[in-house]
N, C-alpha and C positions, 0 to 999 in steps of 0.2 A: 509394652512398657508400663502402661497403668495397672494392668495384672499384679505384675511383680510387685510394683510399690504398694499396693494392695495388700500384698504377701507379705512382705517386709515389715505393712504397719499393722499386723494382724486381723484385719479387714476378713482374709481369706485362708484359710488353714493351707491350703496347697494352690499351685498353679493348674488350675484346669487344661491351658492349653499346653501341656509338657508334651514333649514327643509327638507335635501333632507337625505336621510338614506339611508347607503350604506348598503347591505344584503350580507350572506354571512362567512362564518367563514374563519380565519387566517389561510392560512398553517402551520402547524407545522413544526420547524422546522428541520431538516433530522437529527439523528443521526447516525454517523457513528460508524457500528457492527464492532468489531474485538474478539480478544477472550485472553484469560489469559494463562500464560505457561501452566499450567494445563491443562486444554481446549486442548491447540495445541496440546498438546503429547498424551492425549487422539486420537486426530481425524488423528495426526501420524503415530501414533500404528495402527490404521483400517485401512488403506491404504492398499489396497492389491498389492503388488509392484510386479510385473510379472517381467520374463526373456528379453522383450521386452516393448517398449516405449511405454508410455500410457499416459491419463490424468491425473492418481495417479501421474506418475512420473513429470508432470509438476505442480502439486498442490504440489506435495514438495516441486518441485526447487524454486516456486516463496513463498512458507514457508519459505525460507531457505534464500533468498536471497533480497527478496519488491520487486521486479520487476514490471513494469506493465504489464501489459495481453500481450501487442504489443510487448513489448520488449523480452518476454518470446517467443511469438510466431516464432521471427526472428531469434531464436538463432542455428546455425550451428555449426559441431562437429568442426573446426579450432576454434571456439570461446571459449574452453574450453584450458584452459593453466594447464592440471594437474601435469607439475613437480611445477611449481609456486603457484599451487593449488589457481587460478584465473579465473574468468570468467570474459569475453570482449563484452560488450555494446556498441555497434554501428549504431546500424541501428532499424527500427520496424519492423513489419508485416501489409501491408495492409489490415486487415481482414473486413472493411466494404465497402471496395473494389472490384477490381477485382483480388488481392492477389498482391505479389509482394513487394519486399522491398524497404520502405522510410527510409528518416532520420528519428534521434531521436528527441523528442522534444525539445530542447534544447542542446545547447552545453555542458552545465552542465553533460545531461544525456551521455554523451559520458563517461563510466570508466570503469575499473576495478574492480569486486568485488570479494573480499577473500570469499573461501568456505572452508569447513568444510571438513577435512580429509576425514569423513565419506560419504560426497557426491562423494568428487573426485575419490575415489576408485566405487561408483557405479556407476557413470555417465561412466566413462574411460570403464567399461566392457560392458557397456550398447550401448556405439556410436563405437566402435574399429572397426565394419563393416559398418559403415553406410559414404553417402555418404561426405566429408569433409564439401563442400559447401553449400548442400542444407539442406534447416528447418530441424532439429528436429521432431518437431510435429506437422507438416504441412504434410497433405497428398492428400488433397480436400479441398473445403471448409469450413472456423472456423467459429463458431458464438461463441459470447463471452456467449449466452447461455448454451451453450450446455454443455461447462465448467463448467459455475456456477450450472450447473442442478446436474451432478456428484459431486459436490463439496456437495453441498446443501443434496442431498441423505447421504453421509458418514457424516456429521452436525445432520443431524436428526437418523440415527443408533445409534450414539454415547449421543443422545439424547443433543446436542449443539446449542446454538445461530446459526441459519442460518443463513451463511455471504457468500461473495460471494469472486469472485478472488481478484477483490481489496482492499476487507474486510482483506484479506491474507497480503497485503502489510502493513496494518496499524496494523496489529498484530505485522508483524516484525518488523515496526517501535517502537509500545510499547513498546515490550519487551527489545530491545532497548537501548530505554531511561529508563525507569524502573530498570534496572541491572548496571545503571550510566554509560550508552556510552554519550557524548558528543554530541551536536544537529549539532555542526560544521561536525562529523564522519557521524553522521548518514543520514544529509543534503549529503553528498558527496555519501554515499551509496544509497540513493534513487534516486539520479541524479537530485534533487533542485536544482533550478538556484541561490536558497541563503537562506542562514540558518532563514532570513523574512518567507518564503513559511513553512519549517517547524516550527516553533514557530506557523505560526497561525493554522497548521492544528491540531498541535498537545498541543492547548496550556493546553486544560483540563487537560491533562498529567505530563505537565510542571507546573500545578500550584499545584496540588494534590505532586508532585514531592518538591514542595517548602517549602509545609505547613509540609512534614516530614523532609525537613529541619532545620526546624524553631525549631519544637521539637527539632530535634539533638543537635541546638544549646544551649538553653533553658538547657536542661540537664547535657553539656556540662559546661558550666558559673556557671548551679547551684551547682557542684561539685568543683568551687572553692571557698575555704574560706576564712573570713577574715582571 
């Protein structure tokens, strides 16, 4: 296109690239896997949740909560607030590193997230020995493979879209928005630097979210009478 206007404003005596044919197909573009409550509770229930800390137990927590991989990985038994029934985001896990913990992406991602009665009692029995400060679920080396491999395997028992950990985060995000949480909550739950990030990742969601409102309304109006 700048060629031509080139050509047009006499910049350029001819099109250089005349007849020239690019080969080659379009990448498609990526859709991002998540899965439906259904779905989740299905791949929930498989879980085989042992007496000690595992991968299960962190493919929940970041079920349960959108975390990103890094952030799930940083996370230390001081970082759980169970009389508050809170979890404290502060920091990541270097895992493509030599380990070690960084900031978080953004200041945004610095918060608090409300958990679920049902975690904080199993989390609380699960860390009550373990060391305050150190990872979780850091013991050697992570590869964020290694994770999505285990993940992937209980996806395919349950006969499920194969998604991966951060597939996980945009389920809880769907879910969500879906059951009418607010983009401003949800934004602030994911650690978005601003409810722009979530509208556009999630705007298929948000528009499919609109057109049943639109019905609502529609049916609404059509139930008043002259």
């Amino acid at each position: 296109g700048a060629i031509l206007d080139a050509v047009d404003e006499g910049y350029l005596d001819k099109d250089p690239t005349r007849k020239v044919i690019i080969k080659g197909r379009q990448p498609r573009p990526k859709k991002e896997k998540y899965l439906n409550q259904f779905q989740l509770q299905t791949l929930i229930t498989s879980l085989k949740l042992e007496s000690e800390i595992s991968w299960e137990w962190f493919i929940l927590l970041v079920a349960k909560t959108g975390m990103r991989f890094s952030e799930a990985l940083a996370l230390t038994p001081q970082d759980f607030d169970f009389r508050k029934q809170t979890l404290s985001v502060s920091k990541t896990w270097d895992y493509k590193g030599k380990g070690g913990f960084l900031p978080t992406k953004n200041k945004s991602s610095i918060r608090k997230i409300p958990l679920d009665w049902q975690v904080s009692i199993q989390f609380a029995q699960l860390l009550k020995d373990l060391p305050p400060d150190q990872p979780v679920f850091v013991r050697k080396k992570v590869y964020n493979s290694t994770v999505n491999h285990v993940l992937g395997r209980y996806c395919r028992k349950c006969d499920l879209p194969v998604i991966t950990i951060h597939g996980l985060r945009h389920t809880h995000a769907s879910l969500l928005l879906f059951a009418g949480v607010s983009i401003a909550s949800v934004a602030r739950r994911l650690g978005h630097s601003s409810m722009t990030t979530t509208q556009k990742t999630y705007l298929h969601i948000i528009q499919e979210l609109e057109n049943k409102d639109i019905d609502l309304i529609m049916r609404s109006l059509s139930s008043l009478n002259q």
